[in-house]
Each structure stands twice: as C-alpha cells, then as structure tokens.
Predicted model as a PDB file, atoms N, CA, C, CB and O in Angstrom, pLDDT in the B-factor column:
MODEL        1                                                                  
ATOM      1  N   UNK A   1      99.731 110.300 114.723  1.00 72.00           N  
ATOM      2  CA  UNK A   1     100.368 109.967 113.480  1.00 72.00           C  
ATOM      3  C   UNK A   1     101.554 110.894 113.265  1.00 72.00           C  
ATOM      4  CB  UNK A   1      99.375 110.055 112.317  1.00 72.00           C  
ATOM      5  O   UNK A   1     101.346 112.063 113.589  1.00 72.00           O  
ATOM      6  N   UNK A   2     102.419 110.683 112.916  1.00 86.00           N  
ATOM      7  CA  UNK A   2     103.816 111.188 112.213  1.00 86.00           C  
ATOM      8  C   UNK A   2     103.876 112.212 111.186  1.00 86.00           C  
ATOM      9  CB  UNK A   2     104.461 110.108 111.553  1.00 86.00           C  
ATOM     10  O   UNK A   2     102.835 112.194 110.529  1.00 86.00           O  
ATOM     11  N   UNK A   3     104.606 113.001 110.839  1.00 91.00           N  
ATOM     12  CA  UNK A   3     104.298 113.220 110.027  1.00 91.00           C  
ATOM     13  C   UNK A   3     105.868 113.283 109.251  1.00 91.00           C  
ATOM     14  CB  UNK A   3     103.343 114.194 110.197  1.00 91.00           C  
ATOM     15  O   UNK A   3     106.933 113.369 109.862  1.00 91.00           O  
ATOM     16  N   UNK A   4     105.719 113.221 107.854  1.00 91.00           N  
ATOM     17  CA  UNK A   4     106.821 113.185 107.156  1.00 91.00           C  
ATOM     18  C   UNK A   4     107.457 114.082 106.326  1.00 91.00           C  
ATOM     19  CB  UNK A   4     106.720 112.405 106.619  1.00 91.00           C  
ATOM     20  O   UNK A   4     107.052 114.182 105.168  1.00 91.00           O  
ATOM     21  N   UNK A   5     108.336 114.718 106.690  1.00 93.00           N  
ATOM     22  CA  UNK A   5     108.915 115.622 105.476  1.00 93.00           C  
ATOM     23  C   UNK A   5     110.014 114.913 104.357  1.00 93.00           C  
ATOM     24  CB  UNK A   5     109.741 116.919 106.210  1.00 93.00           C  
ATOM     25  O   UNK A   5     110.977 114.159 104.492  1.00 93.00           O  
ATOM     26  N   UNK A   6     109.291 115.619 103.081  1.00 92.00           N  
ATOM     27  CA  UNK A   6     109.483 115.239 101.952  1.00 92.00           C  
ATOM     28  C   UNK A   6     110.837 115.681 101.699  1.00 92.00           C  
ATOM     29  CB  UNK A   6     108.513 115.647 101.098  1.00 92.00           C  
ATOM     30  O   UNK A   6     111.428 116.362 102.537  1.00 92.00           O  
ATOM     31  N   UNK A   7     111.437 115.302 100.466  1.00 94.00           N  
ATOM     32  CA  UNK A   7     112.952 115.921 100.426  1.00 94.00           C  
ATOM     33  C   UNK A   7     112.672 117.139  99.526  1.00 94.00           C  
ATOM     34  CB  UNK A   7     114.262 114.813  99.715  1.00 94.00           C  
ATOM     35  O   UNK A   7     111.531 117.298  99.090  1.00 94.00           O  
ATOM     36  N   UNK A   8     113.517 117.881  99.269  1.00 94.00           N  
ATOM     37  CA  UNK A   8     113.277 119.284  98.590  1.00 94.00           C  
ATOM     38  C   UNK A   8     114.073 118.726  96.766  1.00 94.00           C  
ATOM     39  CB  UNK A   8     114.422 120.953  99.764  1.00 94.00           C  
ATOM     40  O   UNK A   8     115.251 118.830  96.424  1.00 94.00           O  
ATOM     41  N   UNK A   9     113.267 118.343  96.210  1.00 94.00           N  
ATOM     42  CA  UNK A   9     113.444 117.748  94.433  1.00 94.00           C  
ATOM     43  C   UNK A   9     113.150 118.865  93.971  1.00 94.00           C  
ATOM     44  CB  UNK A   9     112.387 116.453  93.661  1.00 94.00           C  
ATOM     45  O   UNK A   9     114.132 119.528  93.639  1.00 94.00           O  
ATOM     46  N   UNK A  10     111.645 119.586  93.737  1.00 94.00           N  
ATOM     47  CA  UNK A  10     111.553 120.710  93.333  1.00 94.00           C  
ATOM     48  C   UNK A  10     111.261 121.542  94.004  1.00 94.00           C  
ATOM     49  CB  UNK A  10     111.022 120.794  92.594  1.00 94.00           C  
ATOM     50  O   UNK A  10     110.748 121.088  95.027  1.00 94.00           O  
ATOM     51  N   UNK A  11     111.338 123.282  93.986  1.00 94.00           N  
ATOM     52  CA  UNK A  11     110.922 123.231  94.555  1.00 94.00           C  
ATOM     53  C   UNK A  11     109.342 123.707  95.108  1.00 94.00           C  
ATOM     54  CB  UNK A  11     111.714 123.334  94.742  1.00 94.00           C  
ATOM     55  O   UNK A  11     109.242 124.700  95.828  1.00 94.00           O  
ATOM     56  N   UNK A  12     108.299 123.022  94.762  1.00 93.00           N  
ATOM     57  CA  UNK A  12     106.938 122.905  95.161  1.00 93.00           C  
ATOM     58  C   UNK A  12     107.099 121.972  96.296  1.00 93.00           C  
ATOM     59  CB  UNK A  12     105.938 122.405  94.023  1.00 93.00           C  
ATOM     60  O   UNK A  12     106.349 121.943  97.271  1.00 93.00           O  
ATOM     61  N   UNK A  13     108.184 121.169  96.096  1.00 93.00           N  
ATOM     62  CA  UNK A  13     108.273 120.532  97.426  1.00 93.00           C  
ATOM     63  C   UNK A  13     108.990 120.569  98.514  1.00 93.00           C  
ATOM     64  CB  UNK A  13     108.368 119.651  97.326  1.00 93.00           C  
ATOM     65  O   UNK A  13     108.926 119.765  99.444  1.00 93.00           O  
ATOM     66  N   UNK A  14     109.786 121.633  98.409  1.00 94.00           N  
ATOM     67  CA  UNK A  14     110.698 122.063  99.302  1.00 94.00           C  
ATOM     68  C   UNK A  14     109.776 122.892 100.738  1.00 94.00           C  
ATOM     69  CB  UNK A  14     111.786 123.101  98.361  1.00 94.00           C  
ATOM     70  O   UNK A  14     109.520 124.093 100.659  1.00 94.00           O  
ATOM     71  N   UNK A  15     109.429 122.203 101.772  1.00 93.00           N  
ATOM     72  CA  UNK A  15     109.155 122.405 102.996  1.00 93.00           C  
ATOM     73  C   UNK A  15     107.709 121.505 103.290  1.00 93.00           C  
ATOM     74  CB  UNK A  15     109.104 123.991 103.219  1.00 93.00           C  
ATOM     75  O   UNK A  15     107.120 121.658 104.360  1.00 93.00           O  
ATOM     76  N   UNK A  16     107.227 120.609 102.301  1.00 95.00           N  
ATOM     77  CA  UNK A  16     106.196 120.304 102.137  1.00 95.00           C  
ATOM     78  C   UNK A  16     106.495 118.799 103.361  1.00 95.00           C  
ATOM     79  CB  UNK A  16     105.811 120.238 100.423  1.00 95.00           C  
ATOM     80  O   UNK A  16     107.511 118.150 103.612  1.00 95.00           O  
ATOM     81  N   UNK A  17     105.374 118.735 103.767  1.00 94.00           N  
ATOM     82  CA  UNK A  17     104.865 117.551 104.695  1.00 94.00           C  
ATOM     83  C   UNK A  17     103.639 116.400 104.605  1.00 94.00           C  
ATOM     84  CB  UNK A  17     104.555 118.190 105.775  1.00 94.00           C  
ATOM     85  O   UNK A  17     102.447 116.707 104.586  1.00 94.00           O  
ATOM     86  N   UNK A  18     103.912 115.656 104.578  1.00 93.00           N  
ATOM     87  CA  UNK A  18     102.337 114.510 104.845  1.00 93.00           C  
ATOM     88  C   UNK A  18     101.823 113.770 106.397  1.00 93.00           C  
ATOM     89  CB  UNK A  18     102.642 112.915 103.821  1.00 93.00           C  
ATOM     90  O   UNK A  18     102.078 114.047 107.569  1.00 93.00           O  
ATOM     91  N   UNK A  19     101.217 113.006 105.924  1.00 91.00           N  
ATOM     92  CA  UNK A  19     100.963 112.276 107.042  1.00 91.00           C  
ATOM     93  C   UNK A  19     101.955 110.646 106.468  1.00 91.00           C  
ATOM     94  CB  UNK A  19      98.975 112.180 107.323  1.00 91.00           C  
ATOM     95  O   UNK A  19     102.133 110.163 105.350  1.00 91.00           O  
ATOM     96  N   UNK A  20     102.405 110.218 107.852  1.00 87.00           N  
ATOM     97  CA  UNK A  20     103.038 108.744 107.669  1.00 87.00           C  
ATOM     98  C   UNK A  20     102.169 108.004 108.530  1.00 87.00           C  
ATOM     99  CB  UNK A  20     104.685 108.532 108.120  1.00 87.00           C  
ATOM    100  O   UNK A  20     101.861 108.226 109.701  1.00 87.00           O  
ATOM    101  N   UNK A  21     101.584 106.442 107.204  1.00 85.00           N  
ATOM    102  CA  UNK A  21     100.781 106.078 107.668  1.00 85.00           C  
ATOM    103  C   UNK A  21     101.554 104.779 108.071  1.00 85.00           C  
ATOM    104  CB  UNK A  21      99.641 106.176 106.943  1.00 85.00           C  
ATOM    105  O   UNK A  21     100.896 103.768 107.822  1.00 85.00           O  
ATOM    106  N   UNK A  22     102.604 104.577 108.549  1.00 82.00           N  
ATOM    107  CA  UNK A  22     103.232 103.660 109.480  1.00 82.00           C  
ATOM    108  C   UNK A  22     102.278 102.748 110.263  1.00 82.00           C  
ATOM    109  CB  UNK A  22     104.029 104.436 110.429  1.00 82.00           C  
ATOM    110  O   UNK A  22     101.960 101.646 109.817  1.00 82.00           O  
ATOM    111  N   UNK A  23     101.708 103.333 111.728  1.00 83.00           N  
ATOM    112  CA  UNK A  23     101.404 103.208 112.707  1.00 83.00           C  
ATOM    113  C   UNK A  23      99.840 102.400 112.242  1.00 83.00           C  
ATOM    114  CB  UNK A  23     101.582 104.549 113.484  1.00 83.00           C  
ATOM    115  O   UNK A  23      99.344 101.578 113.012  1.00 83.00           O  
ATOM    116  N   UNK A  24      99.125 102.775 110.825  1.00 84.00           N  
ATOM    117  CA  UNK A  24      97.664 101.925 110.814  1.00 84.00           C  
ATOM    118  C   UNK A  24      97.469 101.191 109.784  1.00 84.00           C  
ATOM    119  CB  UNK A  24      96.434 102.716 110.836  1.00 84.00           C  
ATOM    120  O   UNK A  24      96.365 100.696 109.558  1.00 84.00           O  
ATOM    121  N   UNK A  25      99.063 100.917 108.597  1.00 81.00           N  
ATOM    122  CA  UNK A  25      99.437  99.990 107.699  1.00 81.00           C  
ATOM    123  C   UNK A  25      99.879  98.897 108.428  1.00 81.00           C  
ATOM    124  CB  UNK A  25     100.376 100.444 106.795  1.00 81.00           C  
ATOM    125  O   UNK A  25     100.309  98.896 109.581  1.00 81.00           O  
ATOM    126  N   UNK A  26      99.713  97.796 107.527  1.00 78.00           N  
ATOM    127  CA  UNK A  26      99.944  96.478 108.547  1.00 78.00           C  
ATOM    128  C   UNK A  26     101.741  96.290 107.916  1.00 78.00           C  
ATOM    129  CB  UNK A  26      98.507  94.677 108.114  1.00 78.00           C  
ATOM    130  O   UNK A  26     102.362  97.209 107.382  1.00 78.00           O  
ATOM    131  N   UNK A  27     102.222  95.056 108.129  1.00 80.00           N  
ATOM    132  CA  UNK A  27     103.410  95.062 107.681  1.00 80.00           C  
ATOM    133  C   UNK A  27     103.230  93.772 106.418  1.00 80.00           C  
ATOM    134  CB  UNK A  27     104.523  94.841 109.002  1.00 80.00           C  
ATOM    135  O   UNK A  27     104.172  93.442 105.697  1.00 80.00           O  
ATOM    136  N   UNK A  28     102.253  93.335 106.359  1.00 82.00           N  
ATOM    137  CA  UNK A  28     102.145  92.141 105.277  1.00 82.00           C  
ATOM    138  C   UNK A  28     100.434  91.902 105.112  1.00 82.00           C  
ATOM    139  CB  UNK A  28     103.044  90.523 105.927  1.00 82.00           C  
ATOM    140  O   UNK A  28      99.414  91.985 105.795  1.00 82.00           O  
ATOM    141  N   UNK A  29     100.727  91.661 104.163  1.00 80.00           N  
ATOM    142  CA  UNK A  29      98.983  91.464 103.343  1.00 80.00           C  
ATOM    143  C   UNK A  29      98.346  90.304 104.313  1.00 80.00           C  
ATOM    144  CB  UNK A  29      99.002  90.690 101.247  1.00 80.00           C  
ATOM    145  O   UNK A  29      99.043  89.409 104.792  1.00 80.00           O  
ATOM    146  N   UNK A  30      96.990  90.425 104.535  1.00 82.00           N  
ATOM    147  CA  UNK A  30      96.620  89.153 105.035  1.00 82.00           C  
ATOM    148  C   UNK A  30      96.245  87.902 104.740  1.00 82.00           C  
ATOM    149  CB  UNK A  30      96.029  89.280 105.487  1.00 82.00           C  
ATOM    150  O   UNK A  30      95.080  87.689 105.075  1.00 82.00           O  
ATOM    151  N   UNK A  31      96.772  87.021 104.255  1.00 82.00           N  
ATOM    152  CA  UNK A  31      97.020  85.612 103.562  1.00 82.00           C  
ATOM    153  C   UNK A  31      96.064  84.765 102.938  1.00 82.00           C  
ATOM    154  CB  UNK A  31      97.507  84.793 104.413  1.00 82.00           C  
ATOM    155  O   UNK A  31      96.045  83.806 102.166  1.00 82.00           O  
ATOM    156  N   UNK A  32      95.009  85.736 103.787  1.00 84.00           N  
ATOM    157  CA  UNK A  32      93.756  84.438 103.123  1.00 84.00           C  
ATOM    158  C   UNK A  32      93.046  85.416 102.333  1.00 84.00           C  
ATOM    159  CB  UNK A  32      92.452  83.474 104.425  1.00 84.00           C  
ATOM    160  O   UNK A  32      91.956  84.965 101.981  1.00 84.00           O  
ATOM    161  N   UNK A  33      93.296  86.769 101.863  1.00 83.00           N  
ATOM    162  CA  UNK A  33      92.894  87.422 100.797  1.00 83.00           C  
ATOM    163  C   UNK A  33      93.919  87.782  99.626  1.00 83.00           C  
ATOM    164  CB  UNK A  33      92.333  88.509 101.299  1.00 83.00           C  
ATOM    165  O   UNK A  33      93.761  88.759  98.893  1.00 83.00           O  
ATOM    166  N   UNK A  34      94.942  86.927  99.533  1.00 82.00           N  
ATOM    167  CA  UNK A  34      95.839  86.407  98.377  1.00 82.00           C  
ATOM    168  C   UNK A  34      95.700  85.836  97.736  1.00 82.00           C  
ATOM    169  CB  UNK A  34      96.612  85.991  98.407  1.00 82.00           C  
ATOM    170  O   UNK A  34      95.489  84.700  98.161  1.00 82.00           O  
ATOM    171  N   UNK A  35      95.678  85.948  96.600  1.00 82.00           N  
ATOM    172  CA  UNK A  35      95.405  84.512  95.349  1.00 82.00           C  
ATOM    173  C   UNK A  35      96.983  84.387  94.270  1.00 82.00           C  
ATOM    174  CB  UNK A  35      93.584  85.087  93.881  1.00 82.00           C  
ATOM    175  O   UNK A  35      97.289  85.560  94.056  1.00 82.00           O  
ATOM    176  N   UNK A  36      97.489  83.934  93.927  1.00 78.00           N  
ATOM    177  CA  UNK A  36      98.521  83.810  93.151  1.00 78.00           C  
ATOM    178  C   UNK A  36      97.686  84.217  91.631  1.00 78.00           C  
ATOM    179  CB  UNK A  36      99.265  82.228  93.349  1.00 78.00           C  
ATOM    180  O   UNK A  36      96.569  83.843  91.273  1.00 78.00           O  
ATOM    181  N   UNK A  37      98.563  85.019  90.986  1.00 75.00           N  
ATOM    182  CA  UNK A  37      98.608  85.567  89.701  1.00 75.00           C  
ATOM    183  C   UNK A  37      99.020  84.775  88.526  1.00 75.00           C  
ATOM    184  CB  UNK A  37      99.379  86.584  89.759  1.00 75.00           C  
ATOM    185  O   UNK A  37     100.204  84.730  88.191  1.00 75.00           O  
ATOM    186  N   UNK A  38      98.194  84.220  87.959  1.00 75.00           N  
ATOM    187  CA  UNK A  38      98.319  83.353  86.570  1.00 75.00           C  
ATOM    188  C   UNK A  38      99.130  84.719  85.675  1.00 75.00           C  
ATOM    189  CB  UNK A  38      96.395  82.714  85.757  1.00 75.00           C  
ATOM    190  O   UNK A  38      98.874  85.923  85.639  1.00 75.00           O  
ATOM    191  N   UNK A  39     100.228  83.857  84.992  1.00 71.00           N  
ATOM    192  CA  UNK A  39     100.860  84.692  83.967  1.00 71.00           C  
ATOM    193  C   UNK A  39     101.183  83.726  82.593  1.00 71.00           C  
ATOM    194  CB  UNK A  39     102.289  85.376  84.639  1.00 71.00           C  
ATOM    195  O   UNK A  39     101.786  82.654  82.647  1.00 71.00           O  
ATOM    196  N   UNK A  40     100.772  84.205  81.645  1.00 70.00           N  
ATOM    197  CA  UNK A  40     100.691  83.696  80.642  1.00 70.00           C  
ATOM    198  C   UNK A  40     102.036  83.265  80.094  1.00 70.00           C  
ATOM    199  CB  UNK A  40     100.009  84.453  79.950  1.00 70.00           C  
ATOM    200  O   UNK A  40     102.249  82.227  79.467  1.00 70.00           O  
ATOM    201  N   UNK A  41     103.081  84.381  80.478  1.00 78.00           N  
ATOM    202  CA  UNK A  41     104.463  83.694  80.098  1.00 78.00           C  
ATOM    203  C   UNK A  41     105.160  83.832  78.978  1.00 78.00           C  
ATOM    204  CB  UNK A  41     104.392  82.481  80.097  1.00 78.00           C  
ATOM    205  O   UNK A  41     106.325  83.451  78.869  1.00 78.00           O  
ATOM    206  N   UNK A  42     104.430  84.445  77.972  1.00 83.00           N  
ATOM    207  CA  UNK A  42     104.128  84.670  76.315  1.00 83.00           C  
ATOM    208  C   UNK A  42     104.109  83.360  75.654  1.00 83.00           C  
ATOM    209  CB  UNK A  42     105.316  85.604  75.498  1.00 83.00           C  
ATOM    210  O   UNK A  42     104.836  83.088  74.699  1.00 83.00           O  
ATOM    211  N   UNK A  43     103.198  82.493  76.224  1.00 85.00           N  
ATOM    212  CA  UNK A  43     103.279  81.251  75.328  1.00 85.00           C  
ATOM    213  C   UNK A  43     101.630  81.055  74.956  1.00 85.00           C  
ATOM    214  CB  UNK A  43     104.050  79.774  76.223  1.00 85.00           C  
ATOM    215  O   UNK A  43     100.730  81.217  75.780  1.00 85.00           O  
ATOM    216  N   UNK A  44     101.436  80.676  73.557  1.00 87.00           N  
ATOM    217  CA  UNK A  44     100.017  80.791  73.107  1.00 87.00           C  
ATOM    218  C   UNK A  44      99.624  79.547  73.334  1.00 87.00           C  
ATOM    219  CB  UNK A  44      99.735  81.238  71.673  1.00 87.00           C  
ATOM    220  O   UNK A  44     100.199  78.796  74.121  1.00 87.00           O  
ATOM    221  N   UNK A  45      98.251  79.140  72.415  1.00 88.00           N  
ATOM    222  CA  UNK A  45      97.477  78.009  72.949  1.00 88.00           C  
ATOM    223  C   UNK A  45      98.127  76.844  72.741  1.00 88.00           C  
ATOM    224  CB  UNK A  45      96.186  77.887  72.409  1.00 88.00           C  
ATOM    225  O   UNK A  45      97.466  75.895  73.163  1.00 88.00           O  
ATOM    226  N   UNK A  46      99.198  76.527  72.241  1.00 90.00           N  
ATOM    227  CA  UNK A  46     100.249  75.469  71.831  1.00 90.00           C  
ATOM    228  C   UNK A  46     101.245  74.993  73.649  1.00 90.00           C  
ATOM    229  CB  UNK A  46     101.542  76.477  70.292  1.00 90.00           C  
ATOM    230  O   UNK A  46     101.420  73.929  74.245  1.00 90.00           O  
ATOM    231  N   UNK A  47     101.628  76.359  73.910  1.00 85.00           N  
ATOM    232  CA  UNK A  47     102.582  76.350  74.823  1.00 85.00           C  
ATOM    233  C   UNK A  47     103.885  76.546  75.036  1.00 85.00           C  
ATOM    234  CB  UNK A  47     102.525  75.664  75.112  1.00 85.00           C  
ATOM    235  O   UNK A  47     104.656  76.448  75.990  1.00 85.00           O  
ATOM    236  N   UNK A  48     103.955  76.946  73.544  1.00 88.00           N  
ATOM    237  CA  UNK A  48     105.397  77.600  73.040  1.00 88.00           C  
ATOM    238  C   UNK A  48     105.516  78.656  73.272  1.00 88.00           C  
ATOM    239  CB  UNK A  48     105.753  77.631  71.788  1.00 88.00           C  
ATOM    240  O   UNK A  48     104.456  79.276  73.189  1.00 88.00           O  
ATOM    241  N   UNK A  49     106.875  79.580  73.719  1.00 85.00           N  
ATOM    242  CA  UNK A  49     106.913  80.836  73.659  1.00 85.00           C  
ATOM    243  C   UNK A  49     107.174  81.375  72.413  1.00 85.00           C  
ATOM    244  CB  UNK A  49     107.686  81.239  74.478  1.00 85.00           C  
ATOM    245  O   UNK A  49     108.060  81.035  71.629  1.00 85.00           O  
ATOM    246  N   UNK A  50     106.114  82.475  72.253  1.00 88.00           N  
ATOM    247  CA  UNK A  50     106.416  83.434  71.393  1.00 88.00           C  
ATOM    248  C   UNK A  50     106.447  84.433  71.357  1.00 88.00           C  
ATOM    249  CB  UNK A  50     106.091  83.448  70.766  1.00 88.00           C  
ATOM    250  O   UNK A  50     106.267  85.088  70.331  1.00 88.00           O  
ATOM    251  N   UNK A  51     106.728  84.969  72.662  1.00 86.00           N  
ATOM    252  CA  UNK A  51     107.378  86.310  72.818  1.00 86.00           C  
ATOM    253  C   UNK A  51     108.448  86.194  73.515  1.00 86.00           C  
ATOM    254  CB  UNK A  51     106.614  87.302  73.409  1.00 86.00           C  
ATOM    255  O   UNK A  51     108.548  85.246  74.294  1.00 86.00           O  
ATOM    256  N   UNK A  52     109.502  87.161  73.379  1.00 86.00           N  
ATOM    257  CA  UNK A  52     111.024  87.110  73.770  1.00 86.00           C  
ATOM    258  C   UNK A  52     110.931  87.561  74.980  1.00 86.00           C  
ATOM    259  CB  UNK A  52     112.079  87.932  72.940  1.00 86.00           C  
ATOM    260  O   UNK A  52     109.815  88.037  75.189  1.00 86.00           O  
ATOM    261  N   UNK A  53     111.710  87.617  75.959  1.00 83.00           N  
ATOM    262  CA  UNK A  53     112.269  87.542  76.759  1.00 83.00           C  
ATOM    263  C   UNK A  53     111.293  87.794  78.255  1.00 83.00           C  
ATOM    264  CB  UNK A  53     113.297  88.306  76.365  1.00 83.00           C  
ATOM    265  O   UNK A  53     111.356  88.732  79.050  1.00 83.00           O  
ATOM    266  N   UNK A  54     110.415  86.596  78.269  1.00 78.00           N  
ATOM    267  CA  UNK A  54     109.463  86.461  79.042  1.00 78.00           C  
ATOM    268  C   UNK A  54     109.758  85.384  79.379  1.00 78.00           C  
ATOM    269  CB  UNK A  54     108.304  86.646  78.677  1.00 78.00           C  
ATOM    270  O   UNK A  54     110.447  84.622  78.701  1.00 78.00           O  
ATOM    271  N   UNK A  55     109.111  85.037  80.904  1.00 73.00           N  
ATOM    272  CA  UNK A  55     109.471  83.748  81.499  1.00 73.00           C  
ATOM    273  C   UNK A  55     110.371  83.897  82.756  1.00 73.00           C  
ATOM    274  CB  UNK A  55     110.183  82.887  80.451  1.00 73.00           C  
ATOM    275  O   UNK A  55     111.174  84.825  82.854  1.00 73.00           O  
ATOM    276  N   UNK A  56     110.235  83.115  83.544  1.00 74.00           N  
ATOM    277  CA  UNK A  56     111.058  82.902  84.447  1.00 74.00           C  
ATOM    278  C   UNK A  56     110.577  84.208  86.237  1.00 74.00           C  
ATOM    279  CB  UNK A  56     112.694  83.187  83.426  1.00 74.00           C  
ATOM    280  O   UNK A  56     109.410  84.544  86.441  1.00 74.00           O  
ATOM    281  N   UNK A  57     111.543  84.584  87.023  1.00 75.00           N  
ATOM    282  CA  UNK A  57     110.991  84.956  87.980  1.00 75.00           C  
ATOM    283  C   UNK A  57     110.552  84.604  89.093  1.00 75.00           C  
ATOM    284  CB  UNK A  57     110.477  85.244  87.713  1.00 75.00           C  
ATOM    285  O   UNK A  57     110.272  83.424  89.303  1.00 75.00           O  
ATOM    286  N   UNK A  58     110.440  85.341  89.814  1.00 76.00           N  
ATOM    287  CA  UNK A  58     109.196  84.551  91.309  1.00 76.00           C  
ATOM    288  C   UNK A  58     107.484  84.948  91.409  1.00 76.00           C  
ATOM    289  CB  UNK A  58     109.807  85.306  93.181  1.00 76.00           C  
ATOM    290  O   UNK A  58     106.819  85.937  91.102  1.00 76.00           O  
ATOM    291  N   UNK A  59     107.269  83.988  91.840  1.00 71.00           N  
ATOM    292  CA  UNK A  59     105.555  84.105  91.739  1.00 71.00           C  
ATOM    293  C   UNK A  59     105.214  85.382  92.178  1.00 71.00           C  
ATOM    294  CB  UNK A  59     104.661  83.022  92.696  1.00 71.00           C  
ATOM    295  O   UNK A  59     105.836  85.811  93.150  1.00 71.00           O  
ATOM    296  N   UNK A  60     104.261  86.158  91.610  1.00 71.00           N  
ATOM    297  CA  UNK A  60     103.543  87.121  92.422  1.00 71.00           C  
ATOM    298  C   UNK A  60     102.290  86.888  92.976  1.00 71.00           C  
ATOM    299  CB  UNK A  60     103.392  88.155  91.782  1.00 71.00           C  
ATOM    300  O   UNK A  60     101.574  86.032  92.456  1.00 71.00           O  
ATOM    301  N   UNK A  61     101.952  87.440  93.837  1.00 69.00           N  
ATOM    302  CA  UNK A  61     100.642  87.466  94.738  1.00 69.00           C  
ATOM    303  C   UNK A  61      99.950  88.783  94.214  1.00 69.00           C  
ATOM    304  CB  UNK A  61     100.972  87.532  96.527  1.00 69.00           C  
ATOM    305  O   UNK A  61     100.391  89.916  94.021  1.00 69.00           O  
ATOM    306  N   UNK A  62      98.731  88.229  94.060  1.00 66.00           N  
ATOM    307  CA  UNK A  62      97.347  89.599  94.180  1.00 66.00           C  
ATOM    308  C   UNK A  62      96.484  89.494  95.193  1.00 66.00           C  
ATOM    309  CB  UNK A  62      96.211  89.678  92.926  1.00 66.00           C  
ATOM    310  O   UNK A  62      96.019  88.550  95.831  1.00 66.00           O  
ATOM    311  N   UNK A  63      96.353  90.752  95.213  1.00 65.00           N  
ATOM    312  CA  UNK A  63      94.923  90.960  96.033  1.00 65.00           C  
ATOM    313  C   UNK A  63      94.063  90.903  95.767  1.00 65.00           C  
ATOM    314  CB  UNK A  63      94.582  91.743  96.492  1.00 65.00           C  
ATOM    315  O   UNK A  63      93.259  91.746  96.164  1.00 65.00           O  
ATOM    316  N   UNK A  64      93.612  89.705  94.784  1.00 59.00           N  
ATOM    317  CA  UNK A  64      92.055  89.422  93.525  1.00 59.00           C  
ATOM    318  C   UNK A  64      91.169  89.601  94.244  1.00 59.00           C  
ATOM    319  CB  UNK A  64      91.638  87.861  92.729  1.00 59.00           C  
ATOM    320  O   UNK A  64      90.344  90.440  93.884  1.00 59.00           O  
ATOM    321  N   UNK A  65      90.927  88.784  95.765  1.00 57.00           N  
ATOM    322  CA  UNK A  65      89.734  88.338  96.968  1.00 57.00           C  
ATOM    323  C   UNK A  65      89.364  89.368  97.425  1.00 57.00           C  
ATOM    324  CB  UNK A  65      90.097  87.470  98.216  1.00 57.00           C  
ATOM    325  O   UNK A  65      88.252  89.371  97.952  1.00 57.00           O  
ATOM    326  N   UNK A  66      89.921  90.243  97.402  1.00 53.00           N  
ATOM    327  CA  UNK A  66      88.980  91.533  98.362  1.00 53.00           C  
ATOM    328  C   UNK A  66      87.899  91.742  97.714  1.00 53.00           C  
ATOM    329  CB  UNK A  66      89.634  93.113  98.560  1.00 53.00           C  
ATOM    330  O   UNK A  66      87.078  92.560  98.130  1.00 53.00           O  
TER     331      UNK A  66                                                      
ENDMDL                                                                          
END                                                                             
C-alpha cells in the first residue's frame, strides 16, 4: 500500500502521512447494491411545492441494500 503525504495546512499536519487506500477501493459501487433515493422535492401530500428552491438535479444513488 502507498502511502500519502498530507499537505502542510496546519501545522499538526505538516510531515504527517496515511495509508492510500487506492489499490483495495474499487472504482464504482457495485450495481446491484444500489437503490435510487426517493426525494421528496419539498412538495407535501397535495404535490405542490412548498418549499423554495428545491427541485430539479440528477438522481442520486444509495447504498440502502447493504
């Protein structure tokens, strides 16, 4: 495994290192433990919006199934 040095912001972190978990993260979720995320949208039991500036966007995915 890799390891990664951090940038020096403060400094507690100035020389500090981790591990990079590159090499045993996948590059995309696995598809059949995705469920699409119901979003309410701010519209109540009518279907009107009534909250401002909600709406619109691209779908998100969860990881509900695990």
């Amino acid at each position: 495994m890799a390891i990664k040095l951090l940038n020096p912001t403060t400094p507690g972190r100035r020389g500090m290192t981790t591990q990079d978990f590159d090499e045993i993260t996948a590059s995309k979720p696995v598809a059949s433990l995705l469920a699409v995320k119901n979003r309410g949208n701010g519209r109540n039991n009518q279907g009107r919006i009534t909250t401002r500036h909600k709406g619109g966007g691209a779908r998100n995915l969860s990881a509900s199934k695990l």
